[in-house]
C-alpha positions in Angstrom: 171.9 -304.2 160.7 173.8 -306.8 162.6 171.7 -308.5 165.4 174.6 -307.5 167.7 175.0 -304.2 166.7 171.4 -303.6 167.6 171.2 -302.1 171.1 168.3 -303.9 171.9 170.1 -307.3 171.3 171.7 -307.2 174.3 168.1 -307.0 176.4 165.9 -310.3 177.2 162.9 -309.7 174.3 160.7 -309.0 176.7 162.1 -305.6 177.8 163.2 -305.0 173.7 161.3 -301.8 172.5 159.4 -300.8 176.3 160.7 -297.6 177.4 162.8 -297.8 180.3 160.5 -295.2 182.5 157.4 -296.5 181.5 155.8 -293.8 184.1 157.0 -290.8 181.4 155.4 -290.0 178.2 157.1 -291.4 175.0 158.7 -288.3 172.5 159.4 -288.3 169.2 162.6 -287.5 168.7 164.0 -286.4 164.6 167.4 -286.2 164.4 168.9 -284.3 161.0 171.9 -284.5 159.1 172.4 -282.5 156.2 171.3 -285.5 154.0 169.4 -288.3 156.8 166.7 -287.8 158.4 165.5 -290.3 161.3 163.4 -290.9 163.4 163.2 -292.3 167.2 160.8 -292.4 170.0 162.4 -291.9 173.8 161.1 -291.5 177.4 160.7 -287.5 178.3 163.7 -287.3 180.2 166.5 -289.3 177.8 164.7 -287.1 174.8 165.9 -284.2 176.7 169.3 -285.2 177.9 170.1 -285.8 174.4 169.0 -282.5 173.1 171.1 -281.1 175.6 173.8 -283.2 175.0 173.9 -282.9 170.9 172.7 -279.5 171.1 176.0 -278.6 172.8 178.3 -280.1 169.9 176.3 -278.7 166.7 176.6 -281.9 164.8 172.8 -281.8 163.5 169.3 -281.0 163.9 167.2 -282.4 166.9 163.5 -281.8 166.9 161.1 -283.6 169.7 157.0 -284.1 169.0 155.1 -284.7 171.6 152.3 -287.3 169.2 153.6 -289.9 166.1 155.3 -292.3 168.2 153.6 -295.4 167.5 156.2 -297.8 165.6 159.3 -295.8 165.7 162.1 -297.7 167.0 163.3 -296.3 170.5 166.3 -293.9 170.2 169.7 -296.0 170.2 171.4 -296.1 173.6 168.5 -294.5 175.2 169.4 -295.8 178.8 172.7 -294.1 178.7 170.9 -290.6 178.6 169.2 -291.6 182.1 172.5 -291.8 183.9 173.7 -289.6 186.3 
């Protein structure tokens, strides 16, 4: 992938792959297509919003594990499911 495609391009390296609510536990978050499977790690809450959120439009398969999070990248555009 293009460096500035990746979403944590944009952040100085040394916030890069930390989760933005440190103070939550880290979930592992799957996310299923018919064919792709992948696989993310996310704070609590943004693991949640994003159930909700792609739970209401159908478009796949969202499971959440509370253990296996160690090297997972963190889930794309996390930050965005922490906004009001």
């Amino acid at each position: 992938m293009h460096p500035r495609l990746r979403p944590e391009a944009a952040l100085p390296m040394s916030l890069a792959g930390r989760s933005p609510r440190p103070d939550e536990p880290d979930i592992h978050v799957t996310v299923e297509f018919s064919s792709v499977r992948m696989d993310f790690v996310a704070c609590l809450t943004a693991a949640l919003v994003f159930i909700c959120e792609v739970g209401a439009r159908r478009l796949c398969t969202v499971t959440i594990d509370s253990e296996h999070c160690a090297g997972l990248p963190r889930l794309p555009t996390e930050r965005l499911y922490l906004l009001p």
